[in-house]
N, C-alpha and C positions, 0 to 999 in steps of 0.2 A: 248125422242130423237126428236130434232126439224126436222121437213119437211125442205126438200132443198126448196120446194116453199115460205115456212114463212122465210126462212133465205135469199135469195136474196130478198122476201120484206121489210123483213126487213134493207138490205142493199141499195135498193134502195131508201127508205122513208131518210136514212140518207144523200145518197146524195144530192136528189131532192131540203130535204131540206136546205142543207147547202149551193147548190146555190140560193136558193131564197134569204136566210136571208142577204147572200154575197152584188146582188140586190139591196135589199130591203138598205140595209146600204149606199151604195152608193148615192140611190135615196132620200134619209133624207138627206145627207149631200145637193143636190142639191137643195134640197124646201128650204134647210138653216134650218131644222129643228134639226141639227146636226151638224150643220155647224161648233160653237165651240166645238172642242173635251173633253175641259176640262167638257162638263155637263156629258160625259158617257151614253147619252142616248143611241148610238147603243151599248157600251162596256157592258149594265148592260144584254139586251136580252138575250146572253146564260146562264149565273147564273138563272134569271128571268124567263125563258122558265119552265130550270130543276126544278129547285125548286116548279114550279107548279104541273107539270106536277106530283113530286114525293109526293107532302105536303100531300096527303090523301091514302099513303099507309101503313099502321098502322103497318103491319110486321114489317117494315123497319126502325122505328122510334122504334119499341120493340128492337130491334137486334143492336142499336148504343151501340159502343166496346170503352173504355175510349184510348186505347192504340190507336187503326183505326184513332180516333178522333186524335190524338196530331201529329201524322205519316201524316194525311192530311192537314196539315195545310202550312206545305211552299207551299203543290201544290194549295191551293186558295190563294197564293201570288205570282204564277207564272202564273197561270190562270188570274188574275186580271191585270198584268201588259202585256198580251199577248193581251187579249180584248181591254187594252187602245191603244195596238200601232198598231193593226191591223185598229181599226178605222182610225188613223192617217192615215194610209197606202192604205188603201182604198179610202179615201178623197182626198187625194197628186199625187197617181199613177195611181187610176184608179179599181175598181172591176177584170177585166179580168188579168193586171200585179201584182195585189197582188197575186190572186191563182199561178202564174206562181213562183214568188219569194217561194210562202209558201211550192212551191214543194221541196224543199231547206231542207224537214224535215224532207224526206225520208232522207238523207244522213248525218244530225244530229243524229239522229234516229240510225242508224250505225255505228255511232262515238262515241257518248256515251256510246252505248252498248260494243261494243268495248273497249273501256279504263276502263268504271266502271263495266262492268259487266261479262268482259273477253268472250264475244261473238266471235266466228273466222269468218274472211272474206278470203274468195279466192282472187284469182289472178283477175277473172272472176267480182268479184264483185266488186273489187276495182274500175275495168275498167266503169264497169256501172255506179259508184258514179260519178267516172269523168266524166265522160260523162252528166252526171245529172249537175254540176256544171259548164259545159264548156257553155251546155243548155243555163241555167239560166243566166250566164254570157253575153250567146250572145243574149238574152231578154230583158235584161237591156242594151245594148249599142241600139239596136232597139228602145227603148223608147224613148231613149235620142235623137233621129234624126229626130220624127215625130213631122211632120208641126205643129206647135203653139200651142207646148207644152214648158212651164216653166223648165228649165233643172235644175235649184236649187231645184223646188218644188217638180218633178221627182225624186232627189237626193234623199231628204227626205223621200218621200216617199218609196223609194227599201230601203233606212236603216232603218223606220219604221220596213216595210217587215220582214226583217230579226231579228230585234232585236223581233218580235213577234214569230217568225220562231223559234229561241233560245229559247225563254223563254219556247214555248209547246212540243219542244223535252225534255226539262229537264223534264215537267209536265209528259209526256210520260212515260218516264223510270221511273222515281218515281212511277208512278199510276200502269206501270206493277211489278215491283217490292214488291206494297202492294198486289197487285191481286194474287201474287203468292203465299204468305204465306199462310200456311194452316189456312181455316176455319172452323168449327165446328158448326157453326149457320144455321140454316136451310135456312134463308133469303137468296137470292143471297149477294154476297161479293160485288161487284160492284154498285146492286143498292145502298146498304147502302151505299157506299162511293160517290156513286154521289150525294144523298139526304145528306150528309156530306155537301160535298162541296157547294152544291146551298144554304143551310140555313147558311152556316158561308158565302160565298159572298155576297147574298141580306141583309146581316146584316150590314154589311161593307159598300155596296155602299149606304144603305140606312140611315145610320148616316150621310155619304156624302152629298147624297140629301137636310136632312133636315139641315145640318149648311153650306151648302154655295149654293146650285143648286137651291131649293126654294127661300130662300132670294133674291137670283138675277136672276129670274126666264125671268126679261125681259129683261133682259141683255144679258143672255148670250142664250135663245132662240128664245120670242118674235121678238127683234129686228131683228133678220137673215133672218126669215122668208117673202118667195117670197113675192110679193104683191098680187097674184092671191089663197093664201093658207091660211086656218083660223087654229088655236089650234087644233079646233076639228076634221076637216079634218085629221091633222095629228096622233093624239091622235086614232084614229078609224084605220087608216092605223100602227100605230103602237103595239095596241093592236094585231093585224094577225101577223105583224111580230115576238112580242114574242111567240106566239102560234107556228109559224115556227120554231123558234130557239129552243122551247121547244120540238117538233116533233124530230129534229135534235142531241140534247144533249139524248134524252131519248132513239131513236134509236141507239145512239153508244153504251151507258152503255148494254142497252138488250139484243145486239149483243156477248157483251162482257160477258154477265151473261149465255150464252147460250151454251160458250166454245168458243173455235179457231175459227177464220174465214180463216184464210190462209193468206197465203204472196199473192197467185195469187188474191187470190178473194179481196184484198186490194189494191192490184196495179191496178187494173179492176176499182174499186172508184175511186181511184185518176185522174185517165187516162181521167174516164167522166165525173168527174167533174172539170176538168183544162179546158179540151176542151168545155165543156158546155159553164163554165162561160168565158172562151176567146170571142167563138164568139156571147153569147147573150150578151155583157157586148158591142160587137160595137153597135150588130142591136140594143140594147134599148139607146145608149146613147153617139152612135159617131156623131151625132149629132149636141152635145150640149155639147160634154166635148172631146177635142182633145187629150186626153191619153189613152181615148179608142178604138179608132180607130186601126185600123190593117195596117200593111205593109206585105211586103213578107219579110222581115226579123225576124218580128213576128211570121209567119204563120210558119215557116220553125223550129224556136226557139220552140215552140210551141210544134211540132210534135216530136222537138229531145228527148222536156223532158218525153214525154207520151211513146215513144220508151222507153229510157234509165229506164225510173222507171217498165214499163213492163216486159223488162229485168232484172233489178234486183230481181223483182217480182216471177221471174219464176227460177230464180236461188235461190235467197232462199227457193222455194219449193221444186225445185232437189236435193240440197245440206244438207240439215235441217232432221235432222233422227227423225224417229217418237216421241222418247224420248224427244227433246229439243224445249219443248212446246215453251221458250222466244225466239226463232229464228225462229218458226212456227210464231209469232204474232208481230214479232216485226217492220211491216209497218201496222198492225192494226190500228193503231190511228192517222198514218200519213195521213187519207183521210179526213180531215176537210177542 
């Protein structure tokens, strides 16, 4: 039985690091080190992280299930197209409005479960999704009003958002779905499937690499890059960042290998890592990029959504009988 102090470290370590890597992506796109999203460089870090972090766990590589393996495979097709559009989203909108849009997953997240998995929602809870939604709604029209920012590139951006948002609520339900079925392997289910996952993505984006990212390697990053910034500089800064991303993918699997965390102890994530990354996301770089800057339209959006998801949060823990473990966990994953 894990200690409640190793289990909010371990929950904490997830968030901490999921806002740095958030950060850290933004801050690549700004050296111009990322600037082209077609190179994948910030999309490849959480595959990249995982996969390290898991390559030298020998149980886990003993314990791969030919069936786990084939059942995982649309979810490193939904995970790979979430990584590319979040970059986009994060370049276009801004670090602090991408977590705001991706809050958007809790109520995916509920929706799916809902239709494919015949999950029940109250009256109560419906009310908090809307709410979530009206949020987020009034997020995005905030964005669009502050001083000298690009309202086509904002556009893009919160659709980016969202079409990442979609693609990791489906990842979601799918990934609880495998987690559920019974295992029989002494291995955690979870590790093996996230060491699944990071070895078929880094395979994948690593054929990429070498037939079109290396060949036009000055094309499409050399040339971006600030004037005041070398390879190496950033190559050193990006090394920590996978390392971050890998802290971050390894911590959610572990979590997840550990048993239920809770609907509340999941809305608690979300809650402080929206508001984290909202207001570091002005002070490191409202500055120097006008989408991250804050209004009191923001500030208010903001709060409704960290309300409305603590709310739901807490009802799905009143509501969810000991028995239905997928309605115990089903904003687990929503705190990315």
């Amino acid at each position: 039985m894990v200690g409640s102090r190793f289990f909010w470290c371990a929950h904490g370590a997830f968030v901490l690091a999921g806002m740095a890597q958030t950060l850290l992506a933004f801050e690549f796109d700004r050296i111009g080190f990322a600037r082209n999203s077609t190179n994948l460089i910030n999309a490849v870090g959480n595959p990249l992280g995982q996969f390290l972090f898991l390559a030298f766990h020998r149980e886990a590589w003993s314990a791969w299930d030919r069936r786990l393996l084939l059942c995982a495979m649309p979810i490193v097709i939904g995970e790979l197209g979430c990584n590319f559009f979040s970059q986009v989203a994060i370049q276009k909108s801004g670090s602090g409005m991408y977590q705001l849009v991706y809050s958007f997953v809790v109520v995916l997240n509920a929706l799916l479960g809902h239709a494919l998995l015949g999950k029940k929602l109250s009256l109560n809870r419906w009310l908090a999704l809307a709410c979530i939604c009206g949020a987020i709604a009034l997020a995005s029209v905030s964005q669009l009003h502050l001083v000298g920012v690009n309202v086509v590139v904002q556009l893009e951006g919160i659709a980016a958002g969202l079409i990442a948002t979609l693609l990791v609520a489906g990842v979601y339900v799918a990934a609880n779905v495998l987690l559920e079925k019974p295992w029989d392997i002494r291995v955690s289910k979870a590790l093996v499937l996230a060491q699944m996952l990071g070895m078929m993505e880094v395979s994948i984006i690593g054929v990429y690499f070498l037939l079109y990212v290396m060949p036009n390697w000055d094309q499409l990053v050399v040339a971006n890059l600030r004037p005041d910034m070398s390879i190496i500089s950033c190559l050193g800064l990006y090394a920590f960042y996978v390392l971050i991303c890998g802290v971050h993918q390894f911590a959610f699997y572990y979590t997840c290998s550990i048993g239920p965390t809770g609907a509340v102890s999941a809305g608690i994530n979300k809650c402080v890592q929206t508001a984290g990354l909202f207001f570091l996301s002005s002070l490191f770089f409202c500055d120097c990029a006008a989408s991250q800057c804050l209004s009191i339209l923001k500030v208010v959006s903001a709060v409704a959504v960290c309300t409305a998801v603590m709310a739901y949060a807490w009802l799905t823990a009143r509501e969810s009988r000991p028995t239905e473990i997928g309605d115990e966990n089903e904003l687990v994953a929503s705190t990315d």
